[in-house]
N, C-alpha and C positions, 0 to 999 in steps of 0.2 A: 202665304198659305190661305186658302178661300177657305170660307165659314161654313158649315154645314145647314146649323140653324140659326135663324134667327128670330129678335121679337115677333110678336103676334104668328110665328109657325103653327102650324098644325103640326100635333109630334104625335108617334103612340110609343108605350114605353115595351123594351124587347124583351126585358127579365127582370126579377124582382117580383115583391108583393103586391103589386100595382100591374104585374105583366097582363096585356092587350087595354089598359085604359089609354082613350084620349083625350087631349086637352091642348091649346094654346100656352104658349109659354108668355110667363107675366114677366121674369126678371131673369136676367143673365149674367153669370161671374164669371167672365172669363180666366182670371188669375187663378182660381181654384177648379174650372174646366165645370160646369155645372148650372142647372136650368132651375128655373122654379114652372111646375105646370100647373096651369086649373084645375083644380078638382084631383090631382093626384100628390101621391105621399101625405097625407092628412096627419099630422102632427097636434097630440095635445096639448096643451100649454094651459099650466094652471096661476091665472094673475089675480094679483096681492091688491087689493086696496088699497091707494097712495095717500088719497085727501080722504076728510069728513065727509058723508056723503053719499062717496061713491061706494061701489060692491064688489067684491071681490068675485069672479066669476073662471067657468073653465071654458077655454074657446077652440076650437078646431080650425087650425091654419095648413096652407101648403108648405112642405121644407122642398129642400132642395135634391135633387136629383143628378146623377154625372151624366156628361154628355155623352158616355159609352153607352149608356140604357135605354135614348133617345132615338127614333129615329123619324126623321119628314115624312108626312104626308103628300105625294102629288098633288095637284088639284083636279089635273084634269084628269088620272085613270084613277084615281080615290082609293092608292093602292100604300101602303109603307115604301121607301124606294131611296134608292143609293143617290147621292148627288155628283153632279159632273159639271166641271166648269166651262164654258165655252165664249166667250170674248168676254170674261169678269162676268158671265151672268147663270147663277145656280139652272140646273136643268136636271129633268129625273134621265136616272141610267136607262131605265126601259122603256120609256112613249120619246123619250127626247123633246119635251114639254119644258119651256124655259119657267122657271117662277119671276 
């Protein structure tokens, strides 16, 4: 089965609370079907002071995202767009632009 997306993709996301942000994807699980993107799904996380010292602070990270929500950016028509495989090499459905 070929990949849709991959590291450093350009993706935008199609629905959800995040619907029309884009961003590069920094981490991929495949086993659980799911992206992590820049700058989208922003998740709070409130962390505990371990050592003397240190501060306990609240941070804003990316979570994770399913690869149904996902989808590639072309490069060359700079449009969202369906992938097709043609000799093992990703290509858009609509310009036939190989990535």
């Amino acid at each position: 089965m070929a990949v849709r997306i991959k590291k450093d993709d350009l993706v935008v996301v199609t629905s959800g609370k995040d619907k029309g942000k884009q961003g590069n994807i920094i981490i991929i699980d495949r086993k659980k079907e799911q992206a992590m993107v820049k700058g989208v799904c922003l998740v709070t996380r409130h962390i505990k002071a371990r050592r003397q010292g240190e501060t306990s602070r609240i941070s804003k990270e990316e979570g994770f995202v399913p690869f149904c929500k996902l989808m590639p950016i072309c490069p060359s028509c700079k449009k969202a767009c369906r992938m097709t495989v043609q000799n093992k090499l990703r290509a858009c459905h609509r310009c036939k632009e190989a990535f």
